[in-house]
N, CA and C atoms as an extended XYZ file, in Angstrom:
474
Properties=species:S:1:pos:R:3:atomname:S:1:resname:S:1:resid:I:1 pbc="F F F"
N       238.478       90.785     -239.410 N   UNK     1
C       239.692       90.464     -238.683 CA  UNK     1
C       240.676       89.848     -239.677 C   UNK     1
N       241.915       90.418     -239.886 N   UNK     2
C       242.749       90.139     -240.744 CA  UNK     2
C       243.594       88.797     -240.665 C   UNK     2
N       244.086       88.389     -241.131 N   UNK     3
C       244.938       86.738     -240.590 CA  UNK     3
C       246.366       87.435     -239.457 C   UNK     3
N       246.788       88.167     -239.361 N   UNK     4
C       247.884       88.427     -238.095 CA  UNK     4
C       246.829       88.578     -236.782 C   UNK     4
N       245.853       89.087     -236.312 N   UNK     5
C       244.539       89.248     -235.589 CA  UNK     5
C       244.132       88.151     -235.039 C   UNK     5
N       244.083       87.150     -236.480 N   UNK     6
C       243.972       85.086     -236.372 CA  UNK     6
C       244.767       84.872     -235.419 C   UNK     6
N       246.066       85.350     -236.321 N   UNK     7
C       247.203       83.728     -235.526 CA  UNK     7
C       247.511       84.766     -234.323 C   UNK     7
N       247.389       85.941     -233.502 N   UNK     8
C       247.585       86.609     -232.164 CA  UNK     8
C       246.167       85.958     -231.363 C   UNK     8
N       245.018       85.844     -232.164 N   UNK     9
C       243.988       85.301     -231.245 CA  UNK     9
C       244.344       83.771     -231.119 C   UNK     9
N       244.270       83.210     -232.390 N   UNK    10
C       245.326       81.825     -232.023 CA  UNK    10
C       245.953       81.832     -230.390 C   UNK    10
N       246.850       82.177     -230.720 N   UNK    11
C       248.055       82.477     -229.761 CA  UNK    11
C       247.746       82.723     -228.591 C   UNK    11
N       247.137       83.894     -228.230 N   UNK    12
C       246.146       84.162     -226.907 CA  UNK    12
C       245.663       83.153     -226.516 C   UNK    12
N       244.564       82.541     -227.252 N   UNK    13
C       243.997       81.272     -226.166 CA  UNK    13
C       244.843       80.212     -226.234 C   UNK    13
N       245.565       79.570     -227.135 N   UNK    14
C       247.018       78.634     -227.024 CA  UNK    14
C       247.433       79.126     -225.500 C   UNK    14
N       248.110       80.474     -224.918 N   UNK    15
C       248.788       80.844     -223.679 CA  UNK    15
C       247.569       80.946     -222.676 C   UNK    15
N       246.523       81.202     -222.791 N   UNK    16
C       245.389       80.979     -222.125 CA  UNK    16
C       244.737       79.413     -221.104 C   UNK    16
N       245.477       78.423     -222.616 N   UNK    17
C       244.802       77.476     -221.853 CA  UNK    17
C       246.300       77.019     -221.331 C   UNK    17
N       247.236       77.239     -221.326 N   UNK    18
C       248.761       76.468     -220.944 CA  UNK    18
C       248.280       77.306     -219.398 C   UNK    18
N       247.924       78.387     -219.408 N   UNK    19
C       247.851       78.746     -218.204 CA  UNK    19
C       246.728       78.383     -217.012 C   UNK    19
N       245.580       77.838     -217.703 N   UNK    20
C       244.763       77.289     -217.162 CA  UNK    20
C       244.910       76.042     -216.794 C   UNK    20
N       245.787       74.917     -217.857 N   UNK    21
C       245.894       73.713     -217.303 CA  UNK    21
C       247.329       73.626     -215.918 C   UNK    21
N       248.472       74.731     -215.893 N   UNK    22
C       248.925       74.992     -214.840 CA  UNK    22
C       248.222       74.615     -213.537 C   UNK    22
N       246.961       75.614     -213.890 N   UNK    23
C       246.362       75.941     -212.530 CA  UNK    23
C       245.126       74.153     -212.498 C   UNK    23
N       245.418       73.410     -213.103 N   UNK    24
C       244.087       72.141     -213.395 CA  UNK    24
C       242.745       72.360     -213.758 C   UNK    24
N       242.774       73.704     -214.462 N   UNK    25
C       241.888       74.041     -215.049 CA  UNK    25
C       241.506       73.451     -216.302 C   UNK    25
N       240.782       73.521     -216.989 N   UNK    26
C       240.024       73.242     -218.741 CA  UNK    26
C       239.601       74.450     -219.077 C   UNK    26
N       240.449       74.736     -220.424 N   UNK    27
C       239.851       75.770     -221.149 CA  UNK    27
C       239.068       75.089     -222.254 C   UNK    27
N       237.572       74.953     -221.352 N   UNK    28
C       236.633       73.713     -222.356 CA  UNK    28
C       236.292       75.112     -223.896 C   UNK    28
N       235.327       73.963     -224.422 N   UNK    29
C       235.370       75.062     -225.346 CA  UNK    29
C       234.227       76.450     -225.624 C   UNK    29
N       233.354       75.994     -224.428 N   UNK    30
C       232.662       77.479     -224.278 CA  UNK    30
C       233.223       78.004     -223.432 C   UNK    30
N       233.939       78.169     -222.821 N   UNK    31
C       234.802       79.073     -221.520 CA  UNK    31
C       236.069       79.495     -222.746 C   UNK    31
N       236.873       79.424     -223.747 N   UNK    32
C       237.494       79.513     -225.077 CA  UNK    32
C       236.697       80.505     -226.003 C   UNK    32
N       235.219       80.051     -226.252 N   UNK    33
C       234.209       81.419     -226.931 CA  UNK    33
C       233.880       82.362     -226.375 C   UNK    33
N       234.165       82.158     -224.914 N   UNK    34
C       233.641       83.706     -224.249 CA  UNK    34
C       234.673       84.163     -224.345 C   UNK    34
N       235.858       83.477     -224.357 N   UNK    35
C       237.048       84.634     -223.969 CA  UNK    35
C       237.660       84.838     -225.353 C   UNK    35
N       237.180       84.506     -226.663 N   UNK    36
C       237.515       84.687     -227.771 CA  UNK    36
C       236.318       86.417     -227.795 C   UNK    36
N       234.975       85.925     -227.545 N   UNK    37
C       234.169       87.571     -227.257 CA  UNK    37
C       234.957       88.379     -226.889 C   UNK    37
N       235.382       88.031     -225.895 N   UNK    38
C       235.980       89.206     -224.919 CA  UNK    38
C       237.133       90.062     -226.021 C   UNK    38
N       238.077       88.305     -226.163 N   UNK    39
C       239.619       89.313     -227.071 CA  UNK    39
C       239.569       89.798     -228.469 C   UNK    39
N       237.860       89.819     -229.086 N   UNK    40
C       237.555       90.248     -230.096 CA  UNK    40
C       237.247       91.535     -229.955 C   UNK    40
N       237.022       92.229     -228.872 N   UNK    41
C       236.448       93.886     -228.901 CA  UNK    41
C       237.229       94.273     -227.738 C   UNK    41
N       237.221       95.818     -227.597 N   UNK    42
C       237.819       96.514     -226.758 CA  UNK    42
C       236.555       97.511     -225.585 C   UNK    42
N       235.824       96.874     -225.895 N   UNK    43
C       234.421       97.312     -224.994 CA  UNK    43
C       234.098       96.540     -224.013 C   UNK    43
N       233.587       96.722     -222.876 N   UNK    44
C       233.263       96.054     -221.688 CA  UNK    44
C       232.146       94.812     -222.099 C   UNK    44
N       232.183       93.784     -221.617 N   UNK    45
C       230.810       93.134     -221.966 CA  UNK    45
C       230.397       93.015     -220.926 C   UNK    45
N       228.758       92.933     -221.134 N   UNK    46
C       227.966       92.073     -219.917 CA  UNK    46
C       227.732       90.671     -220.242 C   UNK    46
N       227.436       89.758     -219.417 N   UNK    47
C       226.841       88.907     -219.203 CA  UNK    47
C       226.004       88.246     -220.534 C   UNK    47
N       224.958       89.789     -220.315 N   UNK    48
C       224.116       89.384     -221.471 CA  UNK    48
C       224.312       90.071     -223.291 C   UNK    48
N       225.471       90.569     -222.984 N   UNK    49
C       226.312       90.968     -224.153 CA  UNK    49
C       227.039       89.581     -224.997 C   UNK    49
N       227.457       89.100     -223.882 N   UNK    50
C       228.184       87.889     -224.119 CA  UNK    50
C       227.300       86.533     -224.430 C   UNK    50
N       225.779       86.702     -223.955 N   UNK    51
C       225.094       85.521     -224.834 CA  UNK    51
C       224.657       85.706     -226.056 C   UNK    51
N       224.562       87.038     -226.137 N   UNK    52
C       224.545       87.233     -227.868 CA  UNK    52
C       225.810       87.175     -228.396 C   UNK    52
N       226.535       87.475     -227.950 N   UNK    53
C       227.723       86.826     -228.675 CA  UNK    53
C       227.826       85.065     -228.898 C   UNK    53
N       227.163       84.721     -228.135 N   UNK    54
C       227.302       82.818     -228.103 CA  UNK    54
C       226.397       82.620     -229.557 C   UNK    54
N       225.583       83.251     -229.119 N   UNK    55
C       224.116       83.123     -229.934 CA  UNK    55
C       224.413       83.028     -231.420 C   UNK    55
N       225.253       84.343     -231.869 N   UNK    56
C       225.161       85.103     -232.770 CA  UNK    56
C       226.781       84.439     -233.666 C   UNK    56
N       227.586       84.090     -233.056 N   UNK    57
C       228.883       83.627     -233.237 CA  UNK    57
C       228.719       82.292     -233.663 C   UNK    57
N       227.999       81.961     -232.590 N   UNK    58
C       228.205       80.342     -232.548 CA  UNK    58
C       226.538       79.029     -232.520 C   UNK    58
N       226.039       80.301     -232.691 N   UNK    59
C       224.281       79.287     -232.424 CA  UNK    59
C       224.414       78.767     -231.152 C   UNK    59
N       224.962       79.224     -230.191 N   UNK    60
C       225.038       78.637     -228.679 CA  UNK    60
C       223.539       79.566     -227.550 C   UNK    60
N       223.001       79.085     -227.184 N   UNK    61
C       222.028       79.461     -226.382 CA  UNK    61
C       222.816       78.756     -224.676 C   UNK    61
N       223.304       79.840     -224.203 N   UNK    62
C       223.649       79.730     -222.536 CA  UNK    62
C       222.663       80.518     -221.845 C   UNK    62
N       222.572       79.804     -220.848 N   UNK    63
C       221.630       80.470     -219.595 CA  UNK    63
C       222.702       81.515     -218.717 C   UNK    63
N       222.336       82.816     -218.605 N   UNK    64
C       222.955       83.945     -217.098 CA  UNK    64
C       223.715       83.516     -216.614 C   UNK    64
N       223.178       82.378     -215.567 N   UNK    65
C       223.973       81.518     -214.550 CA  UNK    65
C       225.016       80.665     -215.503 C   UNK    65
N       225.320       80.390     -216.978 N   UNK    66
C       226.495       79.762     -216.906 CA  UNK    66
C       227.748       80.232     -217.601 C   UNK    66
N       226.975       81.668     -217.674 N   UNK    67
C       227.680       82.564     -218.716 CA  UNK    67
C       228.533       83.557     -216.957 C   UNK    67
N       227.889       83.790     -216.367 N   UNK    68
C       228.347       84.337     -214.855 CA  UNK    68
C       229.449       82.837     -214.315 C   UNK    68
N       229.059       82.005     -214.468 N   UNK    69
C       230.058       81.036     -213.581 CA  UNK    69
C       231.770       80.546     -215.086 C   UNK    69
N       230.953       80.700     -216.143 N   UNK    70
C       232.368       80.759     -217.027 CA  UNK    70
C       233.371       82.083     -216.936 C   UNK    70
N       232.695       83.232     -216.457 N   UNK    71
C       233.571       84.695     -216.294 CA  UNK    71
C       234.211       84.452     -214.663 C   UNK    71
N       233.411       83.620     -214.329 N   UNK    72
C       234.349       83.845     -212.409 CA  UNK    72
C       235.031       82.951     -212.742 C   UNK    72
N       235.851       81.317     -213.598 N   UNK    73
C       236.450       80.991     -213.823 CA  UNK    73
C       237.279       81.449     -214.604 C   UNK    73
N       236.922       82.293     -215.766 N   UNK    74
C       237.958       83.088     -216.281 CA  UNK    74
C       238.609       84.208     -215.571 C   UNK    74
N       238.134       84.493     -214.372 N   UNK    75
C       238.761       85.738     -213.961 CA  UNK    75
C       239.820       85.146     -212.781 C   UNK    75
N       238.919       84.256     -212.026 N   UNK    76
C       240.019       83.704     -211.589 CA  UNK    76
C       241.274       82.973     -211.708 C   UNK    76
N       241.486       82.585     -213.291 N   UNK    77
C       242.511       82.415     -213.978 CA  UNK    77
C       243.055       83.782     -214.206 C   UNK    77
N       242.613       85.360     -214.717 N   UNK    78
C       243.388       86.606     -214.495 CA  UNK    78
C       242.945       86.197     -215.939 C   UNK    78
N       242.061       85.969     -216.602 N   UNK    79
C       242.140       85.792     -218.154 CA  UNK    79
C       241.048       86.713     -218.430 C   UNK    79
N       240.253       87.095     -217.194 N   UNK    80
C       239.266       88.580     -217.714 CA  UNK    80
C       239.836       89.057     -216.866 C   UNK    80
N       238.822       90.303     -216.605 N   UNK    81
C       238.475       91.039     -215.591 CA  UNK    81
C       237.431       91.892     -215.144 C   UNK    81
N       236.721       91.840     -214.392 N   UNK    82
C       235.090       92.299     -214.292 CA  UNK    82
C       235.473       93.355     -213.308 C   UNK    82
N       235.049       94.530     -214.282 N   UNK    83
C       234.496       96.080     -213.874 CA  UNK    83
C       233.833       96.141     -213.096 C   UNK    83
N       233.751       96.231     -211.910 N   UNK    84
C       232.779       96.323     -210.650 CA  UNK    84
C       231.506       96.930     -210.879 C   UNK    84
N       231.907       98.740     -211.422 N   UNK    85
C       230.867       99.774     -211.334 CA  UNK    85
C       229.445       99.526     -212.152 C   UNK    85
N       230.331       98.449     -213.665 N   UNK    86
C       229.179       98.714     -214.541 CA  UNK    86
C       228.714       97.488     -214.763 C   UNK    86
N       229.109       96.110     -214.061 N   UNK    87
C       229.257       94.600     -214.287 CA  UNK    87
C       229.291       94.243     -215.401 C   UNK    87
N       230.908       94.548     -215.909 N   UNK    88
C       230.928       94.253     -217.494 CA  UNK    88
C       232.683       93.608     -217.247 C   UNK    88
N       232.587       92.640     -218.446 N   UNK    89
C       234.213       92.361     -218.503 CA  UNK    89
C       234.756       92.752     -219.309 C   UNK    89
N       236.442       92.463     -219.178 N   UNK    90
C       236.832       93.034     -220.247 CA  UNK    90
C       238.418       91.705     -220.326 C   UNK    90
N       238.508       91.331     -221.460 N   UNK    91
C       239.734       90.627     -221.415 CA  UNK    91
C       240.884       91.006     -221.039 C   UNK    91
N       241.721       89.977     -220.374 N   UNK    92
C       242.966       90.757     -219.375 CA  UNK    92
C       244.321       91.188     -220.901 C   UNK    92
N       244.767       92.511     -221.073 N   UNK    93
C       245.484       92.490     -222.004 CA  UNK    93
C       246.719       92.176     -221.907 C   UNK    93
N       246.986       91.353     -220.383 N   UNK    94
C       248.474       90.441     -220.916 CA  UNK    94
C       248.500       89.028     -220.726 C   UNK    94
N       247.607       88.733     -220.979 N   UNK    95
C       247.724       86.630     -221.189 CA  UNK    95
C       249.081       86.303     -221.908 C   UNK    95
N       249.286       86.906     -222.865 N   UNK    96
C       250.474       86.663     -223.725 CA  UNK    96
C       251.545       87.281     -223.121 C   UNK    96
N       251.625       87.581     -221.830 N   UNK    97
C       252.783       88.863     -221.323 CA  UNK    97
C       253.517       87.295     -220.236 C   UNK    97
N       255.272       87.843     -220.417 N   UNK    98
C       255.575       86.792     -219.522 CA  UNK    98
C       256.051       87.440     -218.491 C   UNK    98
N       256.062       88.290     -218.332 N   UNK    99
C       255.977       89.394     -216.811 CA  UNK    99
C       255.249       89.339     -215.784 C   UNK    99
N       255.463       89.787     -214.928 N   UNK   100
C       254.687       89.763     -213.508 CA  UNK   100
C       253.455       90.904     -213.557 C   UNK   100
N       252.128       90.415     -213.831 N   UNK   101
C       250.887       91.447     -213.574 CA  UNK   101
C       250.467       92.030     -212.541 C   UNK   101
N       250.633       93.569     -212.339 N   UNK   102
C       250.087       94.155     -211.567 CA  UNK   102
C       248.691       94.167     -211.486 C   UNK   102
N       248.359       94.726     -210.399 N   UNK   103
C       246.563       94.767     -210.193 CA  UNK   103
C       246.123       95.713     -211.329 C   UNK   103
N       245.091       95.238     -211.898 N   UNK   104
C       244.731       95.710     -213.193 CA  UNK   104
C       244.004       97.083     -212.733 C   UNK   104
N       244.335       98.050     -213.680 N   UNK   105
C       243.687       99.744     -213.553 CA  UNK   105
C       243.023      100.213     -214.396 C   UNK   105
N       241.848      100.782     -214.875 N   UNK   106
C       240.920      100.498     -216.347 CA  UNK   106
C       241.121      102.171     -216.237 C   UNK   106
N       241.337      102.452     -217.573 N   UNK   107
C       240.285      103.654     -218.075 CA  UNK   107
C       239.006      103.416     -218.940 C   UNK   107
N       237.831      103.443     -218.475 N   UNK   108
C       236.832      103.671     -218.954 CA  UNK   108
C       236.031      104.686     -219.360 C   UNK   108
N       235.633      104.087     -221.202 N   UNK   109
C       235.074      105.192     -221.960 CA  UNK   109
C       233.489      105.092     -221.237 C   UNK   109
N       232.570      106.077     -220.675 N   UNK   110
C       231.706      106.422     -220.133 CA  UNK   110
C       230.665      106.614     -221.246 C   UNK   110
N       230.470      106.725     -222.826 N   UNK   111
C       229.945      106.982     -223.865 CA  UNK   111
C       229.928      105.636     -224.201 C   UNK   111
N       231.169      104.377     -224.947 N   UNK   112
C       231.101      103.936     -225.821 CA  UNK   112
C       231.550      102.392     -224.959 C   UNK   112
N       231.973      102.335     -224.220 N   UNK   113
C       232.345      101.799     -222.491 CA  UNK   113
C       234.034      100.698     -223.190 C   UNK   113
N       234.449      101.501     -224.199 N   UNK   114
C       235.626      101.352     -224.702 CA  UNK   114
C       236.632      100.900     -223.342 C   UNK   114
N       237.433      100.029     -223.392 N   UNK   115
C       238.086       99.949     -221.971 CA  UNK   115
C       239.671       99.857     -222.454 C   UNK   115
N       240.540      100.608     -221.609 N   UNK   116
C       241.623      100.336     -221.704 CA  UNK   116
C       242.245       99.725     -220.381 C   UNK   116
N       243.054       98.550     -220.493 N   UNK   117
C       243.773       97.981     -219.144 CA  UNK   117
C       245.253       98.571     -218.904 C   UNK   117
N       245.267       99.783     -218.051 N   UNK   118
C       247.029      100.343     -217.455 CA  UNK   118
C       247.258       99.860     -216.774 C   UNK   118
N       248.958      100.012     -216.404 N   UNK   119
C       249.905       99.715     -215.512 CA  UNK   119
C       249.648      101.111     -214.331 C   UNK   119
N       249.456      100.937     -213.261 N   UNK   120
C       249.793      102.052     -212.146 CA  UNK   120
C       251.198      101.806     -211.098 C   UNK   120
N       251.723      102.996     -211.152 N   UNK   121
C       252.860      102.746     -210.238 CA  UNK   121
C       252.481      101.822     -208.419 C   UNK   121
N       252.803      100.870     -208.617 N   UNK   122
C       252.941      100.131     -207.380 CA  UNK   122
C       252.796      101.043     -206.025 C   UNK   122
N       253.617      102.096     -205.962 N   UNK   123
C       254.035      103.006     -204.745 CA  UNK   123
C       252.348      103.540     -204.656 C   UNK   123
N       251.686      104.020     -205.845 N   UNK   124
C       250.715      104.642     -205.888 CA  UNK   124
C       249.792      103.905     -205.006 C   UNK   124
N       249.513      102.613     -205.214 N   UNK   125
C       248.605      101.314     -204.404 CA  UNK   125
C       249.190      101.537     -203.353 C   UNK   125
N       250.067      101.281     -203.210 N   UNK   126
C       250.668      101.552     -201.227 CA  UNK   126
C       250.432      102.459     -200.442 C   UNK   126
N       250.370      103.696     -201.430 N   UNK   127
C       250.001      104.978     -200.933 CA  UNK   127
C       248.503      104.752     -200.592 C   UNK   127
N       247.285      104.368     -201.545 N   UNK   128
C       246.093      104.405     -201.435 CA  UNK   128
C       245.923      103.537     -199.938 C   UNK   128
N       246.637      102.431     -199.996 N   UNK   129
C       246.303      101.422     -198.603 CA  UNK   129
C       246.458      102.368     -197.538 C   UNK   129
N       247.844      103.249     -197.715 N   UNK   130
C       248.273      103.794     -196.580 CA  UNK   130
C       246.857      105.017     -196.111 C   UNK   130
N       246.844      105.552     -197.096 N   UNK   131
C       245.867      106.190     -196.625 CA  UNK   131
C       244.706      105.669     -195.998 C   UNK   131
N       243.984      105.004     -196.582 N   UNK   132
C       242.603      104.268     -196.114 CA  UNK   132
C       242.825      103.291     -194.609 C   UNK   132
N       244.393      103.196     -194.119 N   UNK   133
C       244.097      102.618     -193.139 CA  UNK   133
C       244.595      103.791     -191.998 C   UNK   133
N       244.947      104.766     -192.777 N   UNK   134
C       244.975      106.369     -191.617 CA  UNK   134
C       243.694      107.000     -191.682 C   UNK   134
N       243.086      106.569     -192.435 N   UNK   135
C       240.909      106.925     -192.288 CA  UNK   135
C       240.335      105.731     -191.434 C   UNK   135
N       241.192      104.638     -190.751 N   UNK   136
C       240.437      103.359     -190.504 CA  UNK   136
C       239.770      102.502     -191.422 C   UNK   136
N       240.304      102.553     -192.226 N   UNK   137
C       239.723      101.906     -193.893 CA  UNK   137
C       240.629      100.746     -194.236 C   UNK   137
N       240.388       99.428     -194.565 N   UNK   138
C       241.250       98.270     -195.025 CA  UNK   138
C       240.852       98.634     -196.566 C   UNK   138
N       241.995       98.542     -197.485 N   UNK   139
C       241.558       98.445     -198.906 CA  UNK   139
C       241.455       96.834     -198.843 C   UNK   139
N       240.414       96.909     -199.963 N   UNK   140
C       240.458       95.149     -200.131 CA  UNK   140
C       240.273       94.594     -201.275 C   UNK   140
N       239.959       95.906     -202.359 N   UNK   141
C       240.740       95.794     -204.169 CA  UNK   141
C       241.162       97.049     -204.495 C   UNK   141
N       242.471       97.179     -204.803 N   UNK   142
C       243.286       98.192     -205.657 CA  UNK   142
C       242.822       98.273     -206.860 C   UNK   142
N       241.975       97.571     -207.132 N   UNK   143
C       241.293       97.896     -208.817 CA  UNK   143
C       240.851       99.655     -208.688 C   UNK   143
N       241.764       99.940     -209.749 N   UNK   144
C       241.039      101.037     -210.201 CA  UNK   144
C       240.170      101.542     -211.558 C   UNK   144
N       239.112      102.055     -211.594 N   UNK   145
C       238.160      102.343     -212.844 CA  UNK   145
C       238.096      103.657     -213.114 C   UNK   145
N       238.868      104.566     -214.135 N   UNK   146
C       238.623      105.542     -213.963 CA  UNK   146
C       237.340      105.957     -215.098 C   UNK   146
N       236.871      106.740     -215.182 N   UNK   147
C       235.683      106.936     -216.227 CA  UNK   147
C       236.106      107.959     -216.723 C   UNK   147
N       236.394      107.568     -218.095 N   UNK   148
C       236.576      109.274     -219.021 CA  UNK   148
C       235.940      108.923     -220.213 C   UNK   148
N       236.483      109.666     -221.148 N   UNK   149
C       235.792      109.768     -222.365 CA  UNK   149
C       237.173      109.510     -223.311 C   UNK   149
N       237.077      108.581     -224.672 N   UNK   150
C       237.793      107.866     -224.978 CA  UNK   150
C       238.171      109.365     -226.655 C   UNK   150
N       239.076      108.975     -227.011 N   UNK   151
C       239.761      110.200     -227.959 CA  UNK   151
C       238.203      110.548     -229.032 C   UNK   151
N       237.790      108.620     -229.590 N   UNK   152
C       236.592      108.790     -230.702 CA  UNK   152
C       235.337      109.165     -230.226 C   UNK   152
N       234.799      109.004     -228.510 N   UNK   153
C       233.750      110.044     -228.498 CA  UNK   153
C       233.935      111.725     -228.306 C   UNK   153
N       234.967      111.849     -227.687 N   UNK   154
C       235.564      113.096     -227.893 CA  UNK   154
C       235.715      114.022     -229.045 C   UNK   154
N       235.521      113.058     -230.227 N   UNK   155
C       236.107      113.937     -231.813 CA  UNK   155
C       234.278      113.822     -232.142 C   UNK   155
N       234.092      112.420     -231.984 N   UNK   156
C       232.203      112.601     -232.038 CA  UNK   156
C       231.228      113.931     -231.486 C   UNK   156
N       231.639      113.806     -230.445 N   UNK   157
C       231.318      115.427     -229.533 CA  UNK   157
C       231.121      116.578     -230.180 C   UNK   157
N       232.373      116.969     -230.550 N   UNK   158
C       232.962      118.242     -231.362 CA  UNK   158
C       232.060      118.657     -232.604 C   UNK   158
């Protein structure tokens, strides 16, 4: 990781925790290493992805249960976001954004579980509600996950 990589990860958790103490949160400093894991790769983590990352980063040995209760505090700050399908997170890619965040939309690499976080047109979510409540259906997350295959397993393939 090069020093511009530094001072943007810098920076990230600097706007990370301004946004957490908003909310009277603490961005203590293992809830800061997971989400430094997270904004270090572009791959989904699990749980137990992320204690080897403690492990391996930092000589930190966390138990499941406190590595699961630091990601539901980070998410409920909007500072991750956990992939339903595959229970993996992935860091939210606008902490540093001073814009208004839409409901987050993943493309997911299905090979390498590479994740990208898009913007979806708003109308599109309205449309989905609309529909599901002309099936008798309440939506009750607009998260969308799509699963594809990312450009580098694609050229891997070939």
């Amino acid at each position: 990781m090069g020093q511009l990589e530094y001072h943007r990860l810098d920076k990230t958790l600097a706007q990370a925790a301004d946004m957490c103490q908003k909310n009277g949160i603490k961005l203590t400093p293992k809830r800061s290493k997971l989400l430094t894991g997270l904004l270090k790769t572009d791959h989904a983590q699990s749980a137990y992805d992320l204690i080897e990352v403690m492990k391996l980063e930092y000589g930190e040995t966390l138990q499941p249960t406190t590595v699961y209760r630091i990601l539901d505090i980070l998410s409920g700050e909007n500072l991750v976001h956990k992939l339903h399908l595959s229970n993996r997170y992935i860091a939210c890619s606008h902490i540093c954004c001073d814009h208004g965040h839409d409901v987050p939309q993943f493309l997911v690499c299905d090979s390498c579980h590479k994740v990208v976080e898009i913007s979806v047109d708003p109308d599109m979510i309205a449309d989905f509600s609309r529909q599901a409540n002309a099936n008798h259906f309440v939506l009750t997350s607009p998260q969308i996950e799509l699963h594809c295959r990312c450009q580098d397993c694609q050229s891997a393939a070939s």
